[in-house]
N, C-alpha and C positions, 0 to 999 in steps of 0.2 A: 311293166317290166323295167327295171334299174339298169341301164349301162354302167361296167365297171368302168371308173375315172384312172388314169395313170396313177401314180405315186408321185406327189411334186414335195420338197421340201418346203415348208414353209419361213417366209423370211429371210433365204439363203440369197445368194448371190449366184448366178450363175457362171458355172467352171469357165467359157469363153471369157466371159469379162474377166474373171482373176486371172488369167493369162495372159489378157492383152493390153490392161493398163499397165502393168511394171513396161512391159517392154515399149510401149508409147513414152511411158518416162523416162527410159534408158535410151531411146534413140533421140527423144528430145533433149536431153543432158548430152550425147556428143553431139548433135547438130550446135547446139551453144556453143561448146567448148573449140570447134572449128570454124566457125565463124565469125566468135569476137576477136578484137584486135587484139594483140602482144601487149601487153602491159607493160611500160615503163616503169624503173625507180626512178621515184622525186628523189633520195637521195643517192649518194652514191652507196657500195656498200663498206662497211668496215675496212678501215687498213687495219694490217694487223700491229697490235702495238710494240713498238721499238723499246729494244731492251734499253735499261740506262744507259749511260757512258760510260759511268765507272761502276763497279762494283761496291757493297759497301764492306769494308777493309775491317769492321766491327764483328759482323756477323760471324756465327761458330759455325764450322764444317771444315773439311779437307781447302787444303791450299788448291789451287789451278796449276797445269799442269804444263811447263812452257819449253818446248823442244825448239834447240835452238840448230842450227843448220850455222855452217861457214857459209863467206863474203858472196861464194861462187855456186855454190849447191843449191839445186832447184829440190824446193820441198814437195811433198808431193798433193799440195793443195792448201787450204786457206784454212785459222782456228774453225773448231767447228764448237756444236751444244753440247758433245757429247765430253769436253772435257778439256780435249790436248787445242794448247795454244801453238802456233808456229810462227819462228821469226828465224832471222837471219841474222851473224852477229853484223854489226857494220863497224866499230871500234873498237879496242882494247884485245884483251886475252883472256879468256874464262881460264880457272886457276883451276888444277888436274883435279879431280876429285869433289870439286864443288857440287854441293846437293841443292839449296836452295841460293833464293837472290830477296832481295829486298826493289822494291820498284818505287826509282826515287821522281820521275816522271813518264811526262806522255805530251808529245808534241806530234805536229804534221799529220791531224787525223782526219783531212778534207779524202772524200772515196775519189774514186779514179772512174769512169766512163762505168765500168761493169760494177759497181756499186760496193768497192773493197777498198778497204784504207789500209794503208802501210804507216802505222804508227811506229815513231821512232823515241823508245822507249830507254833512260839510264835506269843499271840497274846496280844496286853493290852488294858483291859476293867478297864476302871478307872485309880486307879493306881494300879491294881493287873493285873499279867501278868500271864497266862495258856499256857500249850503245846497243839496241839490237833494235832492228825492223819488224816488228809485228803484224802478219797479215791476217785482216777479218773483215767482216761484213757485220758493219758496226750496229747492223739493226738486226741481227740475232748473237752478237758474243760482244761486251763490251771491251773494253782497252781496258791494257794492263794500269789500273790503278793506284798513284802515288800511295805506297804506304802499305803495298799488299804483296805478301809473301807469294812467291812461287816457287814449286817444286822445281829442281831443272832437269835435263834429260838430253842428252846429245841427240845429235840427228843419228850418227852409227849406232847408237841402244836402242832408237826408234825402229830402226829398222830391222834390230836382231830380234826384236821382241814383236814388232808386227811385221 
């Protein structure tokens, strides 16, 4: 007389072992990961790159946009990316009505401790020339550039309009 045999698969792997090797690998995989040391950079990592200095006065697009504040008026923060330049006048008298300037330099552009330079910029509106102080952070907006038109904008239109 014949004993019936189980049913075994042949060839197969059995269900325990496919179970328990992934999870041997996965616990093996965080034990490494909590055990090895922190990894240092051999280098440092990227600065980010510094805009130029000057803009180039060639190029086609819209003028920059330069809101100018009186001697005494606190502006309400520094040129930023998004467009508006701010300065201060420090000499002359901008002429009633004046829309644009022509930028005939840029001196005094060392930054100050928090990393902002107050460039002191001539510029000629008509034929009357103004100083103004420009403040930026000369490693994302660069300095008003000899040769480069700007729109102008009071500080009181700055403010009606933002």
């Amino acid at each position: 007389m014949s004993r019936p045999t189980p049913h075994r698969r042949r060839g197969g792997i059995p269900t325990p072992i496919l179970v328990a090797v992934p999870l041997l690998l996965v616990a093996l995989a965080v034990g490494f990961a909590l055990t090895r040391p922190k990894a240092t950079p051999t280098t440092p990592p990227p600065a980010q790159a510094a805009v130029p200095h000057f803009i180039d006065t060639k190029a086609p697009g819209e003028p920059r946009t330069l809101v100018i504040a009186g001697m005494s008026e606190t502006l309400p923060g520094t040129s930023n990316e998004a467009g508006l330049l701010m300065a201060n006048l420090r000499a002359g008298q901008i002429p009633a009505g004046a829309t644009t300037a022509q930028v005939l330099s840029d001196a005094n552009c060392q930054p100050d401790a928090d990393g902002i330079s107050h460039c002191l910029n001539d510029l000629q509106i008509g034929n009357v020339v103004v100083t103004v102080q420009h403040h930026h952070a000369m490693a994302s907006v660069p300095c008003l550039s000899p040769g480069e038109t700007v729109k102008l904008i009071t500080f009181a239109d700055y403010q009606r309009q933002f």
